[in-house]
VEXDRENPA-927631 format. One record per residue: residue number from 1; chain; y, x, z of N, C-alpha, C, O, CB in turn. Coordinates in pm, whole numbers, plus 50000, padded with zeros to 5 digits. Glycine has a CB too. Layout:
<pts>
  nr kette   nc2   nc1   nc3  cac2  cac1  cac3   cc2   cc1   cc3   oc2   oc1   oc3  cbc2  cbc1  cbc3
 NUM     A     Y     X     Z     Y     X     Z     Y     X     Z     Y     X     Z     Y     X     Z
...
</pts>
This chain:
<pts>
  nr kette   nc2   nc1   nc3  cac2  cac1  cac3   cc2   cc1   cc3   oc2   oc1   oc3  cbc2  cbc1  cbc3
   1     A 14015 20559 10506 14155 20522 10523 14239 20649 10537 14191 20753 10581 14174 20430 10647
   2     A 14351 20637 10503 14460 20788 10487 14540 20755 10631 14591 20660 10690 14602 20794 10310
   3     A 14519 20888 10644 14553 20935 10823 14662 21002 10805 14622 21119 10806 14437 21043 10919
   4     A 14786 21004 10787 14893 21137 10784 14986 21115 10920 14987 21016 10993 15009 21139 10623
   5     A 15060 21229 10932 15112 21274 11036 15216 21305 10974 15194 21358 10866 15051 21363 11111
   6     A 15359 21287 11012 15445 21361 10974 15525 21454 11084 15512 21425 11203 15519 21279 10905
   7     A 15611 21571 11042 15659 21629 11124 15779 21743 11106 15802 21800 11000 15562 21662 11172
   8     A 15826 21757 11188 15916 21888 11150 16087 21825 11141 16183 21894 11106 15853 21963 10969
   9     A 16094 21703 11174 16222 21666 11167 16301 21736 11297 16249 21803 11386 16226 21506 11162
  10     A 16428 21704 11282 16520 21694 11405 16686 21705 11357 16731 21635 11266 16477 21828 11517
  11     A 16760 21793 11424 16888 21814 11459 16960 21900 11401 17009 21970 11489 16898 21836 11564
  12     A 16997 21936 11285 17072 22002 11198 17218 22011 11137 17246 21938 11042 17016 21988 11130
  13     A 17302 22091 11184 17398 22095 11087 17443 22073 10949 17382 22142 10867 17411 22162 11092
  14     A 17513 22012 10911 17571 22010 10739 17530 22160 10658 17573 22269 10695 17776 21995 10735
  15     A 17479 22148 10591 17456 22283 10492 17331 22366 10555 17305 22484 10531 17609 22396 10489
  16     A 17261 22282 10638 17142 22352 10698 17025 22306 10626 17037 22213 10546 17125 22325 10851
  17     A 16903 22369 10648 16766 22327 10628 16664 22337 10744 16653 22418 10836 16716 22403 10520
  18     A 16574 22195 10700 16450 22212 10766 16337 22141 10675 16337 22056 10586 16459 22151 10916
  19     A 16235 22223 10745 16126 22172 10607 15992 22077 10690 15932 22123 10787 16036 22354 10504
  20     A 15965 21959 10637 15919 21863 10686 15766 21885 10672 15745 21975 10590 15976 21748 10629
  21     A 15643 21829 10730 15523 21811 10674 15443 21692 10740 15438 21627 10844 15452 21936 10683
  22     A 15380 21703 10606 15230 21581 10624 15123 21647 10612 15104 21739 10532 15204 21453 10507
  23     A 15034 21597 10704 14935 21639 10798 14829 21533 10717 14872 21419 10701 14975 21615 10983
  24     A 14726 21558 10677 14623 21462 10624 14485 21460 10736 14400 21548 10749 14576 21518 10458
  25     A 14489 21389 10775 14425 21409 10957 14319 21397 10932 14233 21476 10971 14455 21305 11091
  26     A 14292 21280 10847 14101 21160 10885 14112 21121 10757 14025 21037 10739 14083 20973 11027
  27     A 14183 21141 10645 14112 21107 10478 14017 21125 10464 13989 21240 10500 14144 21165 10365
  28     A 13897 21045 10408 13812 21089 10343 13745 21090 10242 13625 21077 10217 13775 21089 10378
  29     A 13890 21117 10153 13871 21177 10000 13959 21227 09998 14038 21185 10083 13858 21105 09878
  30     A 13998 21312 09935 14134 21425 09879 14262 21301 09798 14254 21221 09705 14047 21579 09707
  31     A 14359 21337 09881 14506 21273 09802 14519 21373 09706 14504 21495 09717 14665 21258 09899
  32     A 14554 21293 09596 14592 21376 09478 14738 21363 09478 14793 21461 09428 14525 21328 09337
  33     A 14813 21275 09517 14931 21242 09494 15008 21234 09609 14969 21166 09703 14933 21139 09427
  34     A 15138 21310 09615 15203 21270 09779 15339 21222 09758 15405 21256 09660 15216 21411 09897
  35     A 15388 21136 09860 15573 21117 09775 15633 21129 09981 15567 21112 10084 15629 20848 09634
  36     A 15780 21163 09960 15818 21138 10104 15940 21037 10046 16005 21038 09942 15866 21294 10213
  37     A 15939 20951 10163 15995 20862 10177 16139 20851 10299 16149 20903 10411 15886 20789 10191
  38     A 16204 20793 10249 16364 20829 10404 16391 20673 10382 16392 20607 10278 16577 20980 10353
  39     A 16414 20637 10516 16512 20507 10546 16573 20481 10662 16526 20503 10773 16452 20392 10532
  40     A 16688 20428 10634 16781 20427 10731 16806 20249 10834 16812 20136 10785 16920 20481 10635
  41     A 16812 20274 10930 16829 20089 10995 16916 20025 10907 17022 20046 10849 16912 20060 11167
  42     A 16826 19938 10919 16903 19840 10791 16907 19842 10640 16951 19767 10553 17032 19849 10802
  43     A 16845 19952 10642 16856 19975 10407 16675 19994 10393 16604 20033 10486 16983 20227 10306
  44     A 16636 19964 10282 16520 19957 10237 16445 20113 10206 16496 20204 10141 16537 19868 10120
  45     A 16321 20113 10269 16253 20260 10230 16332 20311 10089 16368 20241 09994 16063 20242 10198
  46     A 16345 20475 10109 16406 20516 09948 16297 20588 09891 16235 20653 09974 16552 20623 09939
  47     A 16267 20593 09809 16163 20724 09792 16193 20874 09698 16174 20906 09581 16030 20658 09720
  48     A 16235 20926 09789 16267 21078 09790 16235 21166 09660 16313 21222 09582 16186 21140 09906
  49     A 16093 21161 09662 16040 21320 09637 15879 21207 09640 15830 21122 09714 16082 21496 09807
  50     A 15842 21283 09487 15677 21275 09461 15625 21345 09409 15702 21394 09327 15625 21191 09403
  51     A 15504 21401 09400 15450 21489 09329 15326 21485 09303 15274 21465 09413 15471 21583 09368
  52     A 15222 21493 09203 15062 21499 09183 15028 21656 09205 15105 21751 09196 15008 21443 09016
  53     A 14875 21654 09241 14840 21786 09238 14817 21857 09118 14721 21827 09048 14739 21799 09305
  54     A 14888 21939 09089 14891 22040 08958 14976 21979 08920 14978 22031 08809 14778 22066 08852
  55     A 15056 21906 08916 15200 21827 08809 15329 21860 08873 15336 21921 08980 15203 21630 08800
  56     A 15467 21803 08782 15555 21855 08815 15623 21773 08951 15570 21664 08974 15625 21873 08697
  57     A 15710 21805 09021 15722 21706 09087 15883 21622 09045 15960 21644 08951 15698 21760 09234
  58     A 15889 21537 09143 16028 21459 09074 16076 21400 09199 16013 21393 09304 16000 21325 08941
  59     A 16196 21359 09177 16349 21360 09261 16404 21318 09249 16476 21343 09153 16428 21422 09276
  60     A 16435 21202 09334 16522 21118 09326 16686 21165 09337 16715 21235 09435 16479 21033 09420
  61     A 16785 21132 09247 16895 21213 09223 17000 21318 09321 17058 21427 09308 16962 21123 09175
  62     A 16979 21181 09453 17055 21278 09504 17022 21395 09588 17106 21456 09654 17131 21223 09558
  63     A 16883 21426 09585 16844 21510 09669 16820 21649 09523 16798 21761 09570 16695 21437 09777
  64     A 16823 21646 09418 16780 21748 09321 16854 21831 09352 16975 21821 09374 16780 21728 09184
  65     A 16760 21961 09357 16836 22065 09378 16859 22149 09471 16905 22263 09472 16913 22040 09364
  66     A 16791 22028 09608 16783 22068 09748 16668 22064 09865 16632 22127 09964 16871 22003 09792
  67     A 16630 21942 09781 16452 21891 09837 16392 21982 09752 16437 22025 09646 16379 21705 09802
  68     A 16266 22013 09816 16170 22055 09731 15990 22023 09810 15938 22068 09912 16217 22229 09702
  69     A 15957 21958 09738 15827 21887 09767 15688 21983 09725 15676 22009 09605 15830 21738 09676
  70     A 15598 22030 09806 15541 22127 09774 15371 22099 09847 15357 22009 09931 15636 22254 09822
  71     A 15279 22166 09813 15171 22125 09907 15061 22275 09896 15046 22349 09798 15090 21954 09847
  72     A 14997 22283 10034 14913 22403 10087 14781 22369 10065 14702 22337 10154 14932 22438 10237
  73     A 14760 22375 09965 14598 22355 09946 14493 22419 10042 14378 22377 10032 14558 22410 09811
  74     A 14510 22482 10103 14412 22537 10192 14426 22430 10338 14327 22404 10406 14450 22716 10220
  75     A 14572 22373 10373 14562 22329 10483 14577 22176 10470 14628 22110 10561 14649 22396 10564
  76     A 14532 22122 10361 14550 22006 10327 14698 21910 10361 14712 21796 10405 14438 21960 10380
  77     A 14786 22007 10323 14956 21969 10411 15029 21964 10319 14996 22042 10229 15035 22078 10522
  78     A 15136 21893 10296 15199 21882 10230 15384 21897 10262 15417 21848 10370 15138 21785 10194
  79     A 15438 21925 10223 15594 21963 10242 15705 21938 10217 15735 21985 10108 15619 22032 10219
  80     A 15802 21875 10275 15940 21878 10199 16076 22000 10258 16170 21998 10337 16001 21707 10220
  81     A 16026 22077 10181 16163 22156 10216 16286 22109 10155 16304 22074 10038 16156 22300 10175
  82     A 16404 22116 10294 16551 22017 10257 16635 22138 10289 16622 22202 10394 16595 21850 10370
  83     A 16729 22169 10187 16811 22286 10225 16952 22196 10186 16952 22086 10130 16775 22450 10129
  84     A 17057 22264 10225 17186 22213 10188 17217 22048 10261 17275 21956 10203 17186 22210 10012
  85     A 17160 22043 10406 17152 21900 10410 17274 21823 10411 17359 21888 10472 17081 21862 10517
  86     A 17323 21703 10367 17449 21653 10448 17411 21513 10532 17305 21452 10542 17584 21621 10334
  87     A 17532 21492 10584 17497 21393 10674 17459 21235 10567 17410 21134 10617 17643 21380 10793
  88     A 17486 21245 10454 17409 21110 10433 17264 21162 10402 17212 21081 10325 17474 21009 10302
  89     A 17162 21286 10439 17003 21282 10467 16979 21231 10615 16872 21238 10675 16931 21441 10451
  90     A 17077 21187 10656 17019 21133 10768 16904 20998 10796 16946 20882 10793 17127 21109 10826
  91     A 16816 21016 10812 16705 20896 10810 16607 20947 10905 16600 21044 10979 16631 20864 10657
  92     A 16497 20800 10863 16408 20853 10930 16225 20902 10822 16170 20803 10773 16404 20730 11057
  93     A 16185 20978 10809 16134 21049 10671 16024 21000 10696 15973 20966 10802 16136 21212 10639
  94     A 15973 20997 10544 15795 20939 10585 15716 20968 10466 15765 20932 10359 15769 20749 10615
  95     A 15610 21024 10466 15499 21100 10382 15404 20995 10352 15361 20942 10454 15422 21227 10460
  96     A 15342 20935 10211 15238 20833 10187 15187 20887 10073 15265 20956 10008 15281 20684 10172
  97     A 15054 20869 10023 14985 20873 09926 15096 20822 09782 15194 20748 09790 14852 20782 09967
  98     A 15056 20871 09692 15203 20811 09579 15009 20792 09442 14919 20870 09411 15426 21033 09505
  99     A 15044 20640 09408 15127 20527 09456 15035 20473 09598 14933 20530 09639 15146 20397 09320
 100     A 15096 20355 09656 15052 20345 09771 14963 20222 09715 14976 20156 09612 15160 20331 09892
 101     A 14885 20218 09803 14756 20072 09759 14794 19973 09899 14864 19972 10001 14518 20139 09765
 102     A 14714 19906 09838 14716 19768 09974 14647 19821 10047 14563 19905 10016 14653 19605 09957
 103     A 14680 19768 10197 14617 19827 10346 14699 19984 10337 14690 20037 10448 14399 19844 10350
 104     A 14748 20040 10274 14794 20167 10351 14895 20122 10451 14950 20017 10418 14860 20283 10254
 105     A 14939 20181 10579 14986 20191 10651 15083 20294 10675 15046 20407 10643 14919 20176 10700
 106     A 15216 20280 10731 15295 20376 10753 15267 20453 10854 15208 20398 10947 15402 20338 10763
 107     A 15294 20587 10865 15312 20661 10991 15442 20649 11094 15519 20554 11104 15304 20794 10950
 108     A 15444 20762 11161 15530 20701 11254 15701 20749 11241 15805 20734 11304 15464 20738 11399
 109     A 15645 20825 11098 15809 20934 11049 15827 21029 11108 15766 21062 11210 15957 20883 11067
 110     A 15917 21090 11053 16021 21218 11135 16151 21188 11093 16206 21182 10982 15991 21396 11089
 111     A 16208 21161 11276 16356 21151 11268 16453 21273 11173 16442 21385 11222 16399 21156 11426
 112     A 16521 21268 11080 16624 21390 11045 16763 21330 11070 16798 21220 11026 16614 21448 10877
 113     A 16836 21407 11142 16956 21379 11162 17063 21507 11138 17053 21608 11207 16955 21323 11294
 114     A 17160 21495 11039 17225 21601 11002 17385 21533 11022 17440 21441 10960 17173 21657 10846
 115     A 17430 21610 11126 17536 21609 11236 17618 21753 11288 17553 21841 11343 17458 21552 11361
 116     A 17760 21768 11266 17756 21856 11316 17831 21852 11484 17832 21954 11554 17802 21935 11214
</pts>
């Protein structure tokens, strides 16, 4: 079963960055594929940012340009660096296997809130 962790959210200014990660805890087989996910109370998961290992990655429109979805092969982690944030990235972010199968489970997110 896929174990991830997410992390690195918080409290940021307009035009700031912070860069997010997933933690692959207790997999036991290698994700080839990772996507992050943002949703806000009340609106339906969005999905951000996906990427395969060795492929290109892709972006949902309004983040191109500013997200960048990346992964550390040595530490089995995966990344979203968010630069330029504005206050509509405000959500709450979430890292899953891309595509997701039945029985996966969500983690617990990372709050981002971009406020000045």
């Amino acid at each position: 079963q896929v174990q991830l962790v997410e992390s690195g959210g918080g409290l940021v200014q307009p035009g700031g960055s912070l860069r997010l990660s997933c933690a692959d805890s207790g997999s036991l087989f290698r994700i080839n594929a990772m996507a992050w996910y943002r949703q806000v109370p009340g609106k339906q998961r969005e999905l951000v940012a996906r990427m395969a290992v060795g492929g290109s990655p892709n972006y949902v429109d309004s983040v191109k340009g500013r997200f960048t979805i990346s992964r550390d092969n040595t530490k089995n982690t995966w990344y979203l660096q968010m630069d330029s944030l504005k206050p509509e990235d405000t959500a709450v972010y979430y890292c899953s296997r891309f595509p997701r199968i039945a029985g996966d489970s969500w983690g617990q997110g990372t709050q981002v809130t971009v406020s000045s």
